[in-house]
Structure formats: C-alpha cells, structure tokens
C-alpha positions as CSV (number, residue, x, y, z in Angstrom):
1,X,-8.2,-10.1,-17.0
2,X,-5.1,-8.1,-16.5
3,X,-4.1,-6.6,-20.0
4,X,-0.5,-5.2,-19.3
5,X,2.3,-7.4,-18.8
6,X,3.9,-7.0,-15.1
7,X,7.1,-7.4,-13.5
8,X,5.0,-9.2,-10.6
9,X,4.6,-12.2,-13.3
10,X,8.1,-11.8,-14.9
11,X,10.4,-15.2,-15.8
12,X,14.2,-15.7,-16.3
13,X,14.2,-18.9,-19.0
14,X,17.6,-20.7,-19.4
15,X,17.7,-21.9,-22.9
16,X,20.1,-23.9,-25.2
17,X,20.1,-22.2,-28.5
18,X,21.7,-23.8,-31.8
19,X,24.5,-21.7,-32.6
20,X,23.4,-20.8,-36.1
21,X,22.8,-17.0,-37.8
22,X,19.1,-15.8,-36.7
23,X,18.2,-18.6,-34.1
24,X,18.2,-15.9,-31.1
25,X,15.7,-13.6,-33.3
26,X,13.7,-16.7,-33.6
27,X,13.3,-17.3,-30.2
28,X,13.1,-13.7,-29.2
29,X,10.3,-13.3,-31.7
30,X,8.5,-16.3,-30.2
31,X,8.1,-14.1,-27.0
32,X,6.9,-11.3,-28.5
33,X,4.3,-13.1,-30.6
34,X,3.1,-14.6,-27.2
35,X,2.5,-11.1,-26.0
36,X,5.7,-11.2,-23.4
37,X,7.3,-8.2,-23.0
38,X,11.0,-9.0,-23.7
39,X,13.6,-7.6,-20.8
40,X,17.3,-8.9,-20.4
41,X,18.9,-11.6,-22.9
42,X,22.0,-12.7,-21.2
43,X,24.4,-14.7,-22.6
44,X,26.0,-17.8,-20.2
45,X,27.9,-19.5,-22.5
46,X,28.9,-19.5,-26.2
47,X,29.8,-22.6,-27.9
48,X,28.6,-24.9,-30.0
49,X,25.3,-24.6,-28.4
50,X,25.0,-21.0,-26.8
51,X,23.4,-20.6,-23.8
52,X,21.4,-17.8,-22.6
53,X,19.3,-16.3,-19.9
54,X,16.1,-14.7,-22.0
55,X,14.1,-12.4,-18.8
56,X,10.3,-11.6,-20.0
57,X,7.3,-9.9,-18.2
58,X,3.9,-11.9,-18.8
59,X,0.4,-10.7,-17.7
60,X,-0.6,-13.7,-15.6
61,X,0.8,-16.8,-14.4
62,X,-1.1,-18.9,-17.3
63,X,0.6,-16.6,-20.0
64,X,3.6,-16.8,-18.6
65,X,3.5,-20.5,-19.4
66,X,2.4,-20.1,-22.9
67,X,5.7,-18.2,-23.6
68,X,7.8,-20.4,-22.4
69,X,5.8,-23.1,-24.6
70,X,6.8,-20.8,-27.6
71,X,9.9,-21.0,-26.9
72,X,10.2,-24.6,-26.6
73,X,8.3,-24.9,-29.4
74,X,11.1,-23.2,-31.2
75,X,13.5,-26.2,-33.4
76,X,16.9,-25.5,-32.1
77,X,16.2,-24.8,-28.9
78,X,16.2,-26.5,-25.4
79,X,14.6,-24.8,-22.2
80,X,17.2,-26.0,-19.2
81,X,15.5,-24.0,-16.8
82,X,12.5,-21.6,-15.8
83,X,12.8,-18.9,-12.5
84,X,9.8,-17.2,-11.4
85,X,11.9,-14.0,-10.2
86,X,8.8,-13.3,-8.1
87,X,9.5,-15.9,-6.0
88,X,12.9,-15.6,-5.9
89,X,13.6,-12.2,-4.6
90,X,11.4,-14.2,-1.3
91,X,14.0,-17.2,-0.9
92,X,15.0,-16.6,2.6
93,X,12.6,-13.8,3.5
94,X,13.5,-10.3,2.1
95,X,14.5,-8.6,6.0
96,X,17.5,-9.8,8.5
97,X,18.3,-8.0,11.8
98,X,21.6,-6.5,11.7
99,X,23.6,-5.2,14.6
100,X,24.9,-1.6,14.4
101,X,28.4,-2.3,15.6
102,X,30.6,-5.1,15.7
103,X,31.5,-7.0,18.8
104,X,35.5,-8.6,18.4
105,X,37.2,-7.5,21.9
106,X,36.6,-8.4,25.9
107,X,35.8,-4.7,25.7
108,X,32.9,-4.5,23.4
109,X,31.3,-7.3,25.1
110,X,31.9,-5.7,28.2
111,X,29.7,-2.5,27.1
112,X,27.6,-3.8,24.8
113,X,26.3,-7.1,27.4
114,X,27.1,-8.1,30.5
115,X,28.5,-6.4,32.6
116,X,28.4,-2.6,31.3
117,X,24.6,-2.9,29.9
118,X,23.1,-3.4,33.8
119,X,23.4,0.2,33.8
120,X,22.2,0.9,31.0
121,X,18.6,-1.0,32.4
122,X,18.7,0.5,35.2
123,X,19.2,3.9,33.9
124,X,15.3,2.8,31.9
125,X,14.0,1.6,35.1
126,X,14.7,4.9,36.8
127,X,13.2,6.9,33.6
128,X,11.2,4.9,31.3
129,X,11.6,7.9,29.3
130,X,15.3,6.9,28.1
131,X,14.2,3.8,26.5
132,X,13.9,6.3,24.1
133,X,17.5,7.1,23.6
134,X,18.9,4.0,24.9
135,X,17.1,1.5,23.0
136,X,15.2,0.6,19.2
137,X,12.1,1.9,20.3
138,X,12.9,5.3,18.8
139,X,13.4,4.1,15.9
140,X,10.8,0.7,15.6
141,X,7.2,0.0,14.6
142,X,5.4,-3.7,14.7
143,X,3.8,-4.5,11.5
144,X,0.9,-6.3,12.9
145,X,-1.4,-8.8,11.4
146,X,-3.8,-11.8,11.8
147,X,-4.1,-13.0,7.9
148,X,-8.0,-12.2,7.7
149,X,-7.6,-9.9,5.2
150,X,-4.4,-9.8,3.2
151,X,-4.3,-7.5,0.0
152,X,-7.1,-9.2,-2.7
153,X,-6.7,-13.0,-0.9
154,X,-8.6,-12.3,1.9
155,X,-8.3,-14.7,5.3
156,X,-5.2,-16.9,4.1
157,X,-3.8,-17.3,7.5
158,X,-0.8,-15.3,9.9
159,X,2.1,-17.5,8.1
160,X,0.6,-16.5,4.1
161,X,0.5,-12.9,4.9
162,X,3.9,-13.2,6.3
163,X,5.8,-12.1,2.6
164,X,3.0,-8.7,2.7
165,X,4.1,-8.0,6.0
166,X,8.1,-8.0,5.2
167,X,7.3,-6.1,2.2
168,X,6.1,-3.8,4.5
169,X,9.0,-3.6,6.9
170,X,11.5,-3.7,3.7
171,X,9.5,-0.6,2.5
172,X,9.5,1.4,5.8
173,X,13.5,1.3,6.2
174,X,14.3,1.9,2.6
175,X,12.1,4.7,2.3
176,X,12.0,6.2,6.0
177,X,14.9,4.0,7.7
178,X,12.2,3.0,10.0
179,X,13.3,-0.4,11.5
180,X,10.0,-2.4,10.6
181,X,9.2,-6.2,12.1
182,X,6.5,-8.1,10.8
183,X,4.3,-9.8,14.1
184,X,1.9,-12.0,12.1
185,X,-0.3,-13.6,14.7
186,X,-2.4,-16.8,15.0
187,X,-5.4,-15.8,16.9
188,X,-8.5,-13.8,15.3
189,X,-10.0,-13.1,18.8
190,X,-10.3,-9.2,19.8
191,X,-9.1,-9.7,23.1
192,X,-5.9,-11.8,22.5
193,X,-4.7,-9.5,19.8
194,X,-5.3,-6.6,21.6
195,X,-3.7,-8.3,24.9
196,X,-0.8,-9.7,22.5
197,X,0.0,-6.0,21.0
198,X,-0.2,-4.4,24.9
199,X,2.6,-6.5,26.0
200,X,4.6,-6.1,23.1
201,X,5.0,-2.8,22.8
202,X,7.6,-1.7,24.9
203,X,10.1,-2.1,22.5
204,X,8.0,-0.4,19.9
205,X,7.6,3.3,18.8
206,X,4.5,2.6,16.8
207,X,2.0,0.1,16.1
208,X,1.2,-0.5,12.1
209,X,-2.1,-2.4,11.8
210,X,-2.4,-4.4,8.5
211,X,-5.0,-6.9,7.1
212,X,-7.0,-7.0,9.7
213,X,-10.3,-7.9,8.4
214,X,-13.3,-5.4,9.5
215,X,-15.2,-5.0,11.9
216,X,-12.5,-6.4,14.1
217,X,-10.1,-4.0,12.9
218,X,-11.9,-0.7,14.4
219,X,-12.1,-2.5,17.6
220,X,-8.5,-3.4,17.9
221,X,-7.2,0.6,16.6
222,X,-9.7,1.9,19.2
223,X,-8.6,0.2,22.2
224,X,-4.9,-0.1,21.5
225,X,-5.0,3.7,20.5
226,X,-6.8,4.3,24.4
227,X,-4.6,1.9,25.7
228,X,-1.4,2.6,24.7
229,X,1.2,5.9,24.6
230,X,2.7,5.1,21.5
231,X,0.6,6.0,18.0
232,X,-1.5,3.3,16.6
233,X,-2.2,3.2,12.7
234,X,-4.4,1.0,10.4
235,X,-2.8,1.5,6.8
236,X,-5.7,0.1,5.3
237,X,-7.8,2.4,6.7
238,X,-5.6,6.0,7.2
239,X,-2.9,5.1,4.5
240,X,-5.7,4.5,1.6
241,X,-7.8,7.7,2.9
242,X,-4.6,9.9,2.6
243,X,-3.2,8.7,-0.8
244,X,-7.0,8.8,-1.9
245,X,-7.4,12.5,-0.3
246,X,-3.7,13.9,-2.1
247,X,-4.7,12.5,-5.5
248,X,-8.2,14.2,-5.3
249,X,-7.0,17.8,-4.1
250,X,-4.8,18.2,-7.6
251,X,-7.7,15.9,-9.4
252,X,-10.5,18.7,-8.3
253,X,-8.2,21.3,-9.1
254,X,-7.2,20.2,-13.0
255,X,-10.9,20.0,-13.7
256,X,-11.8,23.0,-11.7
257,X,-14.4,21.5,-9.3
258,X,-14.6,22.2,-5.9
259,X,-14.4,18.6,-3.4
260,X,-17.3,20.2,-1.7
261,X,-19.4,20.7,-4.7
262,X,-18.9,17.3,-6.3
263,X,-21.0,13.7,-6.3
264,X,-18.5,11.3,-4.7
265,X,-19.6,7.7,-5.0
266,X,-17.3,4.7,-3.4
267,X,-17.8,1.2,-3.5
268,X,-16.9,-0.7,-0.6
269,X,-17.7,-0.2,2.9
270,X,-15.5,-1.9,4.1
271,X,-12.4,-0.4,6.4
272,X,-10.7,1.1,3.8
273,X,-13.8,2.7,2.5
274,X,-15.1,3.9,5.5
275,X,-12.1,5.9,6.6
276,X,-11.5,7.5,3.3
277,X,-14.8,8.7,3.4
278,X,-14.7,10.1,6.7
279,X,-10.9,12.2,5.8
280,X,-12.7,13.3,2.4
281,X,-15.6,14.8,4.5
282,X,-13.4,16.4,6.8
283,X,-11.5,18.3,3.8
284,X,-15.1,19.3,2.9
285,X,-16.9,16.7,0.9
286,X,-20.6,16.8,1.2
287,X,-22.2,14.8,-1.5
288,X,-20.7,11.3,-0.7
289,X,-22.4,7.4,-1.5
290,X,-21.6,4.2,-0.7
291,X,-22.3,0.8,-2.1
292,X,-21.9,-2.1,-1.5
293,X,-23.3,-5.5,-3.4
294,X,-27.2,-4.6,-2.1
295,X,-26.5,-1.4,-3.9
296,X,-26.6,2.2,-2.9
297,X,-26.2,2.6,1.5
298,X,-28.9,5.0,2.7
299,X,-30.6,5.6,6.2
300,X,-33.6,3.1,6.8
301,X,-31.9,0.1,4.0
302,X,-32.2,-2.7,6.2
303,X,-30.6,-5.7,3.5
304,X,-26.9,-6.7,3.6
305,X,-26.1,-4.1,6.8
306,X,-23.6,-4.4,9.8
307,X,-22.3,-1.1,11.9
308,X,-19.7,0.0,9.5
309,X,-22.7,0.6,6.4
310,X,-24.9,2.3,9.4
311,X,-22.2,4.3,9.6
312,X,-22.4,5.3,5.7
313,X,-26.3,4.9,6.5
314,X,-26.6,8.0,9.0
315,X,-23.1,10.5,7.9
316,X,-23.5,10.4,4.0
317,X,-26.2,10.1,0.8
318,X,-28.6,12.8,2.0
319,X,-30.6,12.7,-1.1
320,X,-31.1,8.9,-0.3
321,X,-30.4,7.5,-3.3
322,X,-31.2,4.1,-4.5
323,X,-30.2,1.2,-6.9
324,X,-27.4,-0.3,-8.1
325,X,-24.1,1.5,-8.1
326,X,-24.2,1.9,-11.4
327,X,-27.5,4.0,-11.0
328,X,-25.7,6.2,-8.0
329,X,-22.9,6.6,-10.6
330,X,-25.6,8.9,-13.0
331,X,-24.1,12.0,-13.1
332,X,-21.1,11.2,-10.4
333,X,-17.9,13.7,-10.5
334,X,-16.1,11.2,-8.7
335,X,-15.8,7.5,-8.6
336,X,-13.7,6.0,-6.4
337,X,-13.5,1.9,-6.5
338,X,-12.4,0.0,-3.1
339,X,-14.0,-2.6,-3.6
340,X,-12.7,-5.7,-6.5
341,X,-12.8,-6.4,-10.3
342,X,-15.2,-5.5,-12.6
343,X,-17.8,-3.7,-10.5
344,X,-18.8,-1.2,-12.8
345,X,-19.2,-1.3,-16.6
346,X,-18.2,1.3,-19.0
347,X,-22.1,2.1,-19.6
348,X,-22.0,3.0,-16.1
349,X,-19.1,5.5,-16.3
350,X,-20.4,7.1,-19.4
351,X,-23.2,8.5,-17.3
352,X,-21.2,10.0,-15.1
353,X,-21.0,14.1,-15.3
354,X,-18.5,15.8,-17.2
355,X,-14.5,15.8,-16.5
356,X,-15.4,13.0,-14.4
357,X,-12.5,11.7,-12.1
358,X,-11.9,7.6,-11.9
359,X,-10.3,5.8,-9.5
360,X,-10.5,2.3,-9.7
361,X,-8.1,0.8,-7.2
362,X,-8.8,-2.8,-6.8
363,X,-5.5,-4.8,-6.8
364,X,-4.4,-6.6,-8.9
365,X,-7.9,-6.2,-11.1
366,X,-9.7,-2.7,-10.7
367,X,-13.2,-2.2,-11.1
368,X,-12.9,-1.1,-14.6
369,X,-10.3,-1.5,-17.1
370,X,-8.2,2.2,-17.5
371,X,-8.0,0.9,-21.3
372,X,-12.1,0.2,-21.3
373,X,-12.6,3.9,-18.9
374,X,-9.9,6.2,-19.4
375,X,-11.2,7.7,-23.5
376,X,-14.8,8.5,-21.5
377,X,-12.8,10.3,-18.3
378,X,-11.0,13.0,-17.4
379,X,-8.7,11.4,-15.0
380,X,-8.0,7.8,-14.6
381,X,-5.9,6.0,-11.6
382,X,-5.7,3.1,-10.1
383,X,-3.8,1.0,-7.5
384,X,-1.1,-0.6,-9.8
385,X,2.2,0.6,-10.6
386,X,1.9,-0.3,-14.6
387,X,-0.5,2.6,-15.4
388,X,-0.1,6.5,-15.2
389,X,-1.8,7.8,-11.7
390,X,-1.0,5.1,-9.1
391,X,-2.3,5.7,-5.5
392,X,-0.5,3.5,-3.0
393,X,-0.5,3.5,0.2
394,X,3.3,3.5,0.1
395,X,3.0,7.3,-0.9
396,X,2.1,7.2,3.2
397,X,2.9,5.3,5.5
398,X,6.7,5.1,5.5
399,X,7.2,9.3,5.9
400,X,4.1,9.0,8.3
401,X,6.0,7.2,11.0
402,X,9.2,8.5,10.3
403,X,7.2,12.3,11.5
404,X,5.8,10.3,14.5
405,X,9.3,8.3,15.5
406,X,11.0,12.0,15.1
407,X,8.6,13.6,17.7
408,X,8.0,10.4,19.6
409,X,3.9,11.0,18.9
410,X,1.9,9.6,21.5
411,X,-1.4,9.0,19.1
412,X,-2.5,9.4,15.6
413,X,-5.1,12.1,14.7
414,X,-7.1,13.5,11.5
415,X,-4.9,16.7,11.8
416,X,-2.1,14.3,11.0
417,X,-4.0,12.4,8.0
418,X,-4.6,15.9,6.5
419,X,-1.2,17.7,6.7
420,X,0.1,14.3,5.2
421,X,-2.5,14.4,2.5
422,X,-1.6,18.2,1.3
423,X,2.2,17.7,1.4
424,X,1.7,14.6,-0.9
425,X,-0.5,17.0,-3.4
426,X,1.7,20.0,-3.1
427,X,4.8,17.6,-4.6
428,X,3.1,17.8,-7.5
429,X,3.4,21.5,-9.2
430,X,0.6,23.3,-11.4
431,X,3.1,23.6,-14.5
432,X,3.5,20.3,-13.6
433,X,-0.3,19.2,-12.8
434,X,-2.0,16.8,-15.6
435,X,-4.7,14.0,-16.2
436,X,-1.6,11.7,-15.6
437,X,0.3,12.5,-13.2
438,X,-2.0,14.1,-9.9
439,X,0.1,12.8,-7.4
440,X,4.0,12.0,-6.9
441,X,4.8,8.4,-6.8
442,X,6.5,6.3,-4.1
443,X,10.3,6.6,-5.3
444,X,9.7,10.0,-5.8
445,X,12.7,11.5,-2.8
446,X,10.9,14.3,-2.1
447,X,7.9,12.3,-0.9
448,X,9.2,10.8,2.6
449,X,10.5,14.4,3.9
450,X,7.7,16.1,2.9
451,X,5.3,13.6,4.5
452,X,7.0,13.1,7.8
453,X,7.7,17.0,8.2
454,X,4.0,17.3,7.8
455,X,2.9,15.0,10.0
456,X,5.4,15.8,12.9
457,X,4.6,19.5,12.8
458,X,0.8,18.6,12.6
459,X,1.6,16.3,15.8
460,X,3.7,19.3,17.7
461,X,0.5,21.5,17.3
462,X,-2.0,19.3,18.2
463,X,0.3,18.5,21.5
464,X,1.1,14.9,21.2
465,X,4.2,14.9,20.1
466,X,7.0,14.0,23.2
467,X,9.3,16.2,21.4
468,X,10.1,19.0,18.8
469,X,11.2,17.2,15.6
470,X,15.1,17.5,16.0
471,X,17.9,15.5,14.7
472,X,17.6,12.0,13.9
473,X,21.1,11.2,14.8
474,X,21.0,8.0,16.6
C-alpha cells in the first residue's frame, strides 16, 4: 500500500455548503479524518448556500473515494462535482507544435514555403551537413516506444503509453528546451522497429528509447546505435544506471565506504538492472549480485535464465552465492531494488551490514516501505518524489541530450554515462551532504547545465562529437 498521500491521486470537489458558522470546518475536518491531505479551499460563490472548490491529495484512487464519501456524508452539504486533476492536466494531450515565427504577408510565405524554401533544400542536398542549421534536427529527439513495457503497467499497448511518452517530451523542453515527439509504435517485431526508427531519423538529432521491454530492447539500441550517425539512448537502461551511479558516489562517501569495497545486491535483471550494474562496475564495483524470483544469479544456475541473467551469471557474484535475495542481502552495504513491491522484508534488511545504503525504487510501490526500512538504514531513497532521496531518471536524460544536441554527438558511450553521473553528485556539496539529500533533484537549475556540459565535453574527448559545444543560438 502506498502510505503518503500524493499529488498523482489529488481531487478538486465542488461542494454546496450551508451558509451557517462552522459548516466549512466540518467539512474540512471530514477530510482530514479520512487521511486526505487538505490543499486549496476556493470559494465560487457566497450566498445563501456557498460554494466552494475543496482540492485534497489522497494515497490511492480507493481513498480518494472515501473522502469524498465523508464529505457527502457531511448534513449541509452537497457534492456538485468531483475532478481527478490527474486526468485533467491530460485533456488534449500535454504538447502542441508551435511555429517559431508568424506567417501574415505574401513575403513570409514567400521565405518561409514555396518559393524561397527550394533553396533552402537544395542547399541540404548539396551538404547534408546543414540540415543541421537549417532545420529541427539540431534541436529534436524521437521519444520512441512500442507499449511492452511502460513504467510499473507493463505491455499496455503504443496508444496507453502514449501520456508517458509526452510526459517525456514535456520534460525534455522544459528542462533542456529539447524539442521532444513522442513516436509510439504498433509493431513489437525487431526488424520493423528498427526499420521504422532508420527512416525516421532524418529529422532527428537523437533517438530516446523508452519502454521497450527486454530482450528486445538491447537488440534495437545495438543496431540502431551501428546503424545510425545520430546518438541512440535507452533511458531505462543509461538514465536509471546514471541517477543510480550519482546517488551512490555521495551515498559511499557519507558512510565512508569505498564502491569498490562494498556488497552490492540488485534485484531485477532486467534492462534497467543490467545496465546499472555494468556503469557501477565500471566506476569500480567488484562485489555485485543479482536476483531475480529464482533467487540469487550465479554461473552454472540453470532455473528461470535467458541471455541478460547469463550476463549477471558470468560478469558478477564471484563468491557464487545462493538463495533467496533475502539470504544474498546478509551482510549487504548496498541494496538497490529494480525490480516491484514488497520484495524484501524488513527481517531481510536488518541483516544487512552496518550504515547500509537502501534504495528501493520500484514505482509507485518500492520493495520496502522507507517508513518500515529507513530506522534500520543509513540512507534510504527511492523512485518517488514524496520522500527525501528521489532518484529519477529525470535527473538525466533531459541535460544528457541537450550536451549531445550542443555537439551534434554521433553515439552515446560509458565515458558519457560517467561524466554525467559525477556532475549530478558534485551538485550536491559536503557541508551540504546528508542521509537525505545525496543527490540534487530534478528542478534543481543547476542540474541541466551541469549534466549537458558534462556529457558534451566527455563526447568532444572521446571524438564523436560533430562540433565543440558553442552557442545554442538558433
């Protein structure tokens, strides 16, 4: 169960309130009896009968209906109305395409279409190059998905994960200004999405890959990453291991453990969990362990395998170790959950080693409660935004393409993923440093800059960048 009420199950109620000395307490007591976390009260009209807008936070969508059953049960008082004000910041989508200048004379038509822009193409067609200058690609990325595996929903289909997908692209231009469009598509085959993305991408500067269930999702990054000359990136995967890596570098450092000398165990090994693993072992982890529902992944297990646990099979566990993941969590420094709700109990965590570091990022349900985990732990995060310590991927990936769009990257590398990860931990000071706050959050201004200036330097001097990172004047 979610414990914390959340703006994500917030509800604007409309009510009718006898006009009479201590109704309004009444009613706003009702809420907070119900465990409703009371925000605006608005009044719409007073009269006889006042009328007000009462706007309350609720935990889940079933508590969200006992409130407003309170409230009607409330004499003197009439509910007119209930809004979900989840769904209606989606009414209409939450993008629009906008053009930068305005077309009103024979003269801007002239320029701007037919017949001025002919040379404009043919400029392109002489040197691709300027497609660059001349067109959105310098400033675009495709937010690409299939639906097979959208946030905790899993396979709900292109048109479902089409609101994920324009929260992405919202995110990237009010964060980066990166001009983000979602391409949610209705094939699962390799080939098609990979042929798809190929003949799209002319107009594109990058290629975000999103909820793209795994294996398929390796697949698709490796060939469109060969294929292509623009850079290719799987948040998922690279967003969650850099957010995962920044948080750990100040996490180590507060409890004075070295990532190299420390137990790490994940579970899930699925995308996500594989590439954070792999970007943790290249900043010098050693002592990493995976698990999965079979348990603890280890070289010869032959139950519940595919490539991606062989993977975890040959590169990590070199003690072997079996069980549960409960038993690999016996004396753990570092638990990190990406995997869904309630995988390991608090008997589990208490047997991890001393100053141990938990971060349970499941969305919207962790693997463990912070209230049930966080007395027995060090440091406690998790993926949502109502608790101290969030790591989200939104930390990442909108200063990450705004550093490749600057210096028109040609790829993504691990030299990237670690300059990124560094700048996000060095936001975050050693006066400042503390078991609640290891890593800046998302509307945090100095995050995007930071990030992007790290990850176009890191692309100059590992020669694919097109360019020097210079003014972003368009």
């Amino acid at each position: 169960m979610i414990s914390s009420p959340s703006a994500s199950y917030s509800q604007t109620v409309r009510v009718e309130i006898a006009n009479k000395p201590g109704m309004l307490g009444r009613v706003t007591s009702a809420i907070g009896e119900a465990g409703g976390d009371i925000g605006a009260v608005d009044l719409v009209d007073a009269g006889k009968v006042s009328v007000r807008d009462l706007t309350f936070k609720a935990r889940d969508e079933a508590h969200g209906q006992k409130i407003v059953d309170r409230i009607r049960a409330v004499e003197g008082v009439r509910v007119v109305n209930v809004s979900d004000r989840t769904f209606l910041m989606h009414l209409g989508g939450k993008i629009e395409v906008k053009g930068k200048m305005a077309v009103k004379t024979r003269d801007d038509l002239s320029m701007a279409y037919t017949p001025g822009v002919a040379r404009v193409c043919m400029a392109i067609h002489h040197d691709p190059e300027k497609a660059y200058t001349l067109t959105i690609k310098q400033n675009t990325v495709a937010v690409v998905t299939d639906g097979t595996a959208v946030l905790g929903l899993g396979d709900i289909g292109p048109n479902a994960a089409a609101p994920v997908m324009e929260g992405k692209a919202l995110i990237f231009k009010e964060f980066a200004g990166v001009d983000a469009f979602p391409l949610c598509l209705a094939t699962k085959d390799v080939d098609e999405i990979v042929m798809i993305v190929k003949a799209v991408a002319p107009i594109f500067g990058g290629i975000n890959l999103e909820d793209i269930a795994a294996p398929r999702c390796f697949e698709i990054e490796e060939r469109l990453q060969r294929d292509l000359d623009i850079p290719v990136f799987h948040d998922d995967q690279h967003g969650t291991a850099v957010v995962v890596l920044a948080a750990l570098l100040n996490a180590t450092e507060l409890v004075k453990k070295k990532l190299s000398d420390c137990k790490i165990v994940f579970t899930g090994a699925g995308a996500s969990g594989i590439a954070t693993a792999k970007l943790l072992m290249k900043a010098g982890a050693k002592h990493v362990v995976g698990c999965d529902r079979a348990g603890a992944i280890y070289k010869g297990r032959t139950e519940n395998m595919n490539a991606m646990k062989q993977w975890f099979a040959e590169h990590t566990n070199p003690r072997r170790i079996k069980g549960t993941a409960g038993d690999a969590l016996d004396g753990a420094d570092i638990f990190i959950g990406l995997s869904g709700p309630g995988v390991v109990s608090l008997k589990d965590v208490k047997t991890m080693a001393k100053n141990s570091i938990v971060f349970a990022m499941a969305n919207p349900v962790p693997e463990i409660q912070p209230e049930e985990a966080g007395p027995y732990v060090r440091v406690m995060a998790t993926g949502r935004s109502d608790y101290p310590n969030q790591i989200n991927n939104s930390c990442c990936f909108p200063g990450f393409f705004r550093g490749l769009l600057d210096v028109r990257a040609r790829s993504v590398n691990d030299e990237m993923k670690l300059a990124a990860a560094h700048a996000l931990a060095g936001l975050v000071s050693k006066s400042e440093l503390s078991e609640e706050y290891i890593t800046p959050g998302m509307f945090d201004r100095r995050v995007v800059p930071a990030v992007s200036q790290a990850v176009a330097e890191a692309a100059v001097k590992t020669g694919v960048a097109r360019r020097e990172k210079g003014s972003r004047k368009r």
